[in-house]
PLY file of the C-alpha trace (Angstrom):
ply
format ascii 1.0
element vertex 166
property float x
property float y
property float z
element edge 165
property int vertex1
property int vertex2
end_header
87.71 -73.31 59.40
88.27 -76.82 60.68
90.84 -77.50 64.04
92.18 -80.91 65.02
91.54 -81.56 68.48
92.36 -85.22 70.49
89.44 -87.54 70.21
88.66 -89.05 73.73
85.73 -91.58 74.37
82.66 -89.46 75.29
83.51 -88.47 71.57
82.40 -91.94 70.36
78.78 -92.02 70.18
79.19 -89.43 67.33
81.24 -91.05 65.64
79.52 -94.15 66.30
76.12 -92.72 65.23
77.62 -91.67 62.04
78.97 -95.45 60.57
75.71 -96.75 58.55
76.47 -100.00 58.00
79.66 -102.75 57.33
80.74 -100.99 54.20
80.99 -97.61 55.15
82.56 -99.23 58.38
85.48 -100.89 55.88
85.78 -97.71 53.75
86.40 -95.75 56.84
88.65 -98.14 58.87
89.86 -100.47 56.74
89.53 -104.54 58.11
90.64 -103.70 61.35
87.15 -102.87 63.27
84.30 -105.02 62.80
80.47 -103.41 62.78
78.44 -102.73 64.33
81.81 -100.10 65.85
81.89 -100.01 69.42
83.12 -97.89 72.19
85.30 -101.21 72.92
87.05 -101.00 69.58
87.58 -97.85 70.12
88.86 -97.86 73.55
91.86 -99.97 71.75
92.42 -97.59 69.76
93.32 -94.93 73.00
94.62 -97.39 74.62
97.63 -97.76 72.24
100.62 -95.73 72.40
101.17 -95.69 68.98
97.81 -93.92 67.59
96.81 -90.34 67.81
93.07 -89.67 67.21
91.35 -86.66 66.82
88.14 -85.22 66.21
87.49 -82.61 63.18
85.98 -79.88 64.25
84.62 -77.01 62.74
85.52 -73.92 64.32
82.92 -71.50 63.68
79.87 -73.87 64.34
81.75 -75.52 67.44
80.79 -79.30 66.01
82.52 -82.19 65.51
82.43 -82.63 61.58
84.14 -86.21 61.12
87.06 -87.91 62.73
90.85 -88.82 61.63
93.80 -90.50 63.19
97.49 -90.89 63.05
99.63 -94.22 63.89
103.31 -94.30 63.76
105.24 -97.23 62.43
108.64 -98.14 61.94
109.77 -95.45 59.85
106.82 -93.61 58.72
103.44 -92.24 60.31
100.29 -93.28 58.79
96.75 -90.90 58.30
94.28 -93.25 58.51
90.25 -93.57 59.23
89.43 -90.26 58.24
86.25 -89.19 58.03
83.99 -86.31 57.10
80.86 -87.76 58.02
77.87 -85.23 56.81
78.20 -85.53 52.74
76.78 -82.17 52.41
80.37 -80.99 53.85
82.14 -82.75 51.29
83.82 -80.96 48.21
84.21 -77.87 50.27
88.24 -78.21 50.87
87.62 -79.62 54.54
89.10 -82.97 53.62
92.64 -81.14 51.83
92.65 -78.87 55.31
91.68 -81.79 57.60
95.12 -83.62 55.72
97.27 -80.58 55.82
96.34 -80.54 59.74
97.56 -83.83 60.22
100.84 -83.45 58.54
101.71 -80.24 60.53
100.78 -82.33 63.57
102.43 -85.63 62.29
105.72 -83.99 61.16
105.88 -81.96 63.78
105.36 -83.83 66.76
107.32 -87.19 65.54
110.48 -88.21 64.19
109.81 -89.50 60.50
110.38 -88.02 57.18
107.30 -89.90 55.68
103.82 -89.63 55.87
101.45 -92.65 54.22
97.90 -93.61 54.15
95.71 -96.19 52.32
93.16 -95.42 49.78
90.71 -97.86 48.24
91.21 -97.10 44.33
87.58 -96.32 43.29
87.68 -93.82 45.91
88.56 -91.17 43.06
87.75 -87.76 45.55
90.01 -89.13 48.07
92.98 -89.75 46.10
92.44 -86.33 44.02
92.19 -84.39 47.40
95.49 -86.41 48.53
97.11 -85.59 45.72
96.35 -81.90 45.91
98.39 -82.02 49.50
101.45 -83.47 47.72
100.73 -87.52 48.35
102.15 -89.61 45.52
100.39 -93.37 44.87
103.72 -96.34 45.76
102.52 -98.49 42.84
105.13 -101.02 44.71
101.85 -101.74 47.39
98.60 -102.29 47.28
96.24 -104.45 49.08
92.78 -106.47 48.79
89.77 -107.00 50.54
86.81 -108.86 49.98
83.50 -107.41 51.39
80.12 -109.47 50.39
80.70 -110.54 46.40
83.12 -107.60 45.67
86.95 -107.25 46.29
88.03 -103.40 46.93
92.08 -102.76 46.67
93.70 -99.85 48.03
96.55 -98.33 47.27
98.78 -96.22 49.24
100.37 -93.15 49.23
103.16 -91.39 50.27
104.27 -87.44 51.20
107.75 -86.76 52.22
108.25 -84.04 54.58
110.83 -81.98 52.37
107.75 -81.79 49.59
104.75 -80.83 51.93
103.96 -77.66 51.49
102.10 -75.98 54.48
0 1
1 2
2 3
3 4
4 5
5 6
6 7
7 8
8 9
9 10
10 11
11 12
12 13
13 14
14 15
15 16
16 17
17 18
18 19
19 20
20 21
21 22
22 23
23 24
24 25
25 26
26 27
27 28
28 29
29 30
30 31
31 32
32 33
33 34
34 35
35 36
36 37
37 38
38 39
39 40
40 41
41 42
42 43
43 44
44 45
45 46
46 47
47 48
48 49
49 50
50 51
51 52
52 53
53 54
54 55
55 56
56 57
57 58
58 59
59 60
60 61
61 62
62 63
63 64
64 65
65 66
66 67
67 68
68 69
69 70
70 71
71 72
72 73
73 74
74 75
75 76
76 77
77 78
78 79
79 80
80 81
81 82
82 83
83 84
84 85
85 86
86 87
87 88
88 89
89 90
90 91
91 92
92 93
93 94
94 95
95 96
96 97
97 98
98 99
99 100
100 101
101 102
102 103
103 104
104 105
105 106
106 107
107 108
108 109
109 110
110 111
111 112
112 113
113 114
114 115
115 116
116 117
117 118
118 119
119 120
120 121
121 122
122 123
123 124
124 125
125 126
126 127
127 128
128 129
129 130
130 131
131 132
132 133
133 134
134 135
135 136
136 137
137 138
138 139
139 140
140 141
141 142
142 143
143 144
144 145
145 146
146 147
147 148
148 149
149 150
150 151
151 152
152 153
153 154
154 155
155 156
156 157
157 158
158 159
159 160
160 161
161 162
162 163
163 164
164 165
């Protein structure tokens, strides 16, 4: 059993420790953070009134497994830089619990009827696990960004509160 709990600097070195290098760094974050991710960056992050972050943590072990966070816009709140960082955890359901946990939190703790996040398209385990929770691909956006000699686009994706089911 995983639990969401609020991410607060002397959580960074773990998550810190756990980014390998600039692409894992981009497929995590997006272009936002540069590597090597610092405390700094992150520091922004909790500094700004319109991101929530948490770390994952499973329950029974009492360890931080990975890291997410929310950030409101306009009219929707966006899941974003989510990560499960030991790979022998993946494809055991934590990442479809880890999203369900961050809808209950996101619709219940701010005004929006939307929920979004970004997905780069060969990330085929994401988007099936996303999907699973209800999240539909807007083929109205998508996005590009060019790391070394290859250009990764991401698409996003979209869960209205009336179809999430908890």
């Amino acid at each position: 059993m995983i639990e969401l709990q609020l991410f607060n600097i002397n959580d960074a070195p773990a998550l810190i420790s756990n980014i390998k290098d600039k692409k894992e760094l981009l497929q995590f974050a997006g272009p936002m953070y540069h590597f090597p991710l610092t405390e700094d960056q992150l520091k922004m992050d909790l500094s700004d009134e319109n991101r929530t972050l948490f770390k994952i943590v499973d329950v029974e072990h009492q360890s931080t497994i990975g890291h997410a966070q929310i950030f409101l816009k306009d009219n929707t709140f966006l899941l974003g830089r989510i990560l499960i960082w030991d790979e022998n955890n993946r494809g055991k359901g934590y990442g479809k619990k880890v999203m369900q946990e961050l809808l209950k939190y996101g619709f219940r703790n701010f005004n929006r009827k939307v929920a979004e996040l970004n997905v780069y398209d060969w990330n085929t385990g994401a988007i099936e696990c996303y999907k699973k929770v209800g999240f539909i691909i807007d083929p109205e956006i998508k996005n590009e960004v060019k790391i070394d000699n290859e250009t990764w686009v991401s698409v996003n994706m979209k869960i209205h509160r009336n179809t999430f089911v908890q």
